[in-house]
C-alpha positions in Angstrom: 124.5 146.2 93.1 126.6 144.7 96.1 124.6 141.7 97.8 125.0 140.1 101.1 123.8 137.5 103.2 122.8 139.9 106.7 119.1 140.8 107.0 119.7 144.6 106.7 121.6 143.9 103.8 119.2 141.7 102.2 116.6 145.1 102.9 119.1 147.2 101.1 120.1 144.9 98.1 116.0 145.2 97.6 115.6 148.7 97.5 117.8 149.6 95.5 117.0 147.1 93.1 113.7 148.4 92.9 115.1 152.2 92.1 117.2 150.9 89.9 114.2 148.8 87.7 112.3 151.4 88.2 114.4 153.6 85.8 116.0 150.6 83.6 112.4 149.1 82.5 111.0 152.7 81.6 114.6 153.7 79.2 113.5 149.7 78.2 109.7 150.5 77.4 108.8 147.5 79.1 110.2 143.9 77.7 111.8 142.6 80.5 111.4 139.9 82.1 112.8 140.0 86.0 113.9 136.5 87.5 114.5 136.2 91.4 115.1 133.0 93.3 112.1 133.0 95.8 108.3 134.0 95.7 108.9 136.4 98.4 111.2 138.3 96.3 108.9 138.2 93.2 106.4 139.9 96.0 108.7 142.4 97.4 110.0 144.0 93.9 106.0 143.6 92.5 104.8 146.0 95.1 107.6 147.9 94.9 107.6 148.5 91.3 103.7 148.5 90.5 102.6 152.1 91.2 105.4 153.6 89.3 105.3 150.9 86.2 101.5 151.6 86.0 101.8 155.1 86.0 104.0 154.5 82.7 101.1 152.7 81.3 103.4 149.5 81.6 101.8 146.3 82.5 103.6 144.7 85.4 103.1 140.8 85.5 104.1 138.0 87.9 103.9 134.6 88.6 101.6 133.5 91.2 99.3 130.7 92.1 96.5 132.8 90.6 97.2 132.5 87.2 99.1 129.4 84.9 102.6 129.9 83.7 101.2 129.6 80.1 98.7 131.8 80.8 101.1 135.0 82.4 103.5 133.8 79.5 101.1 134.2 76.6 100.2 138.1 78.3 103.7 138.7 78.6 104.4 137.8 75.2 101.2 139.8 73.3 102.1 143.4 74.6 105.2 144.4 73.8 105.7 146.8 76.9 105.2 144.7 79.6 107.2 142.9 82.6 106.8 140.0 84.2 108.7 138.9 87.1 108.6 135.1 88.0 111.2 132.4 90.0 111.3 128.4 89.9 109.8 127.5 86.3 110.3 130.5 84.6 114.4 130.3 84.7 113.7 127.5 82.0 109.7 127.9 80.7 110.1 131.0 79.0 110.3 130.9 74.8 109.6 134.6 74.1 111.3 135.2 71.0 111.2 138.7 69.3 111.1 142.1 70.8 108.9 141.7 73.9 111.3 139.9 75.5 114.0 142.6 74.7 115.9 142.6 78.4 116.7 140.5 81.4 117.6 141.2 84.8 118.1 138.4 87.0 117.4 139.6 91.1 120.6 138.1 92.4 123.2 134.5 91.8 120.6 131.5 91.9 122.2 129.6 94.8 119.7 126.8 95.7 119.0 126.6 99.4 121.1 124.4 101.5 118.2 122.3 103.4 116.6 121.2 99.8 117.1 117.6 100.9 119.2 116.9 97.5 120.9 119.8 97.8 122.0 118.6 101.5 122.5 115.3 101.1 124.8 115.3 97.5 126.8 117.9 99.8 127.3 115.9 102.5 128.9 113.1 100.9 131.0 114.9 98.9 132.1 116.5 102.0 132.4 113.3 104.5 134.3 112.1 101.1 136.6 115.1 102.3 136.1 116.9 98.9 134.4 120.7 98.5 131.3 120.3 98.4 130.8 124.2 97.0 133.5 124.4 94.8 132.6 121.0 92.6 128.9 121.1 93.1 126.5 123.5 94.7 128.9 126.3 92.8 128.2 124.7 88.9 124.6 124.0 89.8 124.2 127.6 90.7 126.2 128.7 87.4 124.0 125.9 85.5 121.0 127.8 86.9 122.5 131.2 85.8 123.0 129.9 82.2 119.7 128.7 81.9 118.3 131.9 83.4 120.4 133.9 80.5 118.9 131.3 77.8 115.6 133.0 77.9 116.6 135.8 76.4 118.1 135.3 73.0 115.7 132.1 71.5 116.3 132.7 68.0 119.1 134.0 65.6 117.6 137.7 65.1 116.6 138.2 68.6 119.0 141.0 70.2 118.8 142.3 74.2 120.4 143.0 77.7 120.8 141.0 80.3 121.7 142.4 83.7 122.9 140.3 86.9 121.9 142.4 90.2 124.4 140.9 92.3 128.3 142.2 92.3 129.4 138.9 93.4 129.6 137.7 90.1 133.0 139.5 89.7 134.7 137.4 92.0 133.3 134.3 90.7 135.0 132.9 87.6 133.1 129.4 87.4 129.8 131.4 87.5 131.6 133.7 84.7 131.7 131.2 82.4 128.0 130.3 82.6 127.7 133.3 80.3 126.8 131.9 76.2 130.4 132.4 73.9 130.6 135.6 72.6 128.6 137.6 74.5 130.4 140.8 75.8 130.5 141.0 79.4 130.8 144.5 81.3 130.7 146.5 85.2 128.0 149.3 84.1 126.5 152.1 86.0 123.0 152.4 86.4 122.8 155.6 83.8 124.9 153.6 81.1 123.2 150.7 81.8 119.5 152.5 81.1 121.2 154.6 78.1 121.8 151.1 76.4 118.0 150.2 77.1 116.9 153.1 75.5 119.1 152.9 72.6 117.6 149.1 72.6 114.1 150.2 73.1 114.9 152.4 69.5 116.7 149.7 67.7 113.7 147.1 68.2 111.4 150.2 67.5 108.9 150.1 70.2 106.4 152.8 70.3 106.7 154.4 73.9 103.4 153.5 76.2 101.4 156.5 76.7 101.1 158.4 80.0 98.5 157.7 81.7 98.2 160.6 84.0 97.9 159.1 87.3 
């Protein structure tokens, strides 16, 4: 899903994130955990996603000041249909082996924000140091991020799944490439080949399908 940095575009990227979860976590049967980079985004694709995930009988989770990471964690992890998107901790608290944690789909490239004071300040030295401050740094922290973001998903040897990056500026990004674990295939996917693979996953892992609920 092409991502830019313009308001509008930010509105767009969103949208069609959410139509395209909307089909990918039903082919999935729930199982997927969705990480974004801010709260607000964990809001916008919650409400945008509950009605429809509900009336799949899938239990949409998130993380919020309401509720203890172990706490959403443990939920996530004892019903195998569920979702739970998160941000901040949950890109490296997450140890869900097994089937309910069966896909991954990570909102867009983790670039920190520029202002965090250590973000700034490492940058501006390297930079008054007349190096590239995003090329040798804030770059490889965001593919570090990335790799740990794609760690939650296989945590032991049996454990199989999909992880999907929302963001087509991964293709032009070959140190953020590499963040990816050895031997995992990489490919461009459309959204119907992408939810085909889900469902073939969902079969694999044998989940029973949630029940309709009706509403």
């Amino acid at each position: 899903i092409t991502y830019a940095n313009g308001k509008e575009e930010k509105k767009r990227h969103t949208r069609q994130c959410i139509d395209f979860l909307k089909e990918a976590i039903v082919a999935s049967q729930g199982g997927a955990l969705i990480l974004c980079s801010s709260h607000e985004q964990v809001d916008e694709l919650y409400k945008g996603l509950l009605d429809h995930l509900s009336s799949k009988n899938i239990w949409l989770l998130r993380q919020s000041k309401h509720q203890s990471i172990t706490s959403v964690v443990r939920d996530f992890a004892n019903d195998i249909n569920s979702v739970l998107i998160g941000t901040a901790s949950l890109w490296q608290g997450v140890d869900v082996p097994g089937p309910a944690l069966r896909s991954l789909f990570i909102y867009k490239i983790p670039y920190r924000m520029f202002t965090e004071p250590l973000i700034k300040a490492r940058r501006d030295e390297i930079d008054r140091e007349g190096g590239d401050s995003f090329s040798t740094y804030y770059e490889p922290l965001a593919a570090l991020d990335l790799k740990q973001g794609f760690g939650r998903l296989i945590r032991k040897k049996t454990d199989i799944g999909i992880a999907v990056l929302l963001d087509d500026r991964i293709l032009k990004k070959d140190t953020l490439l590499k963040s990816f674990p050895p031997g995992v295939t990489i490919r461009l996917a459309e959204q119907a080949q992408i939810c085909d693979a889900l469902a073939e996953l969902a079969q694999i892992v044998d989940v029973k399908e949630a029940p309709e609920t009706g509403l």
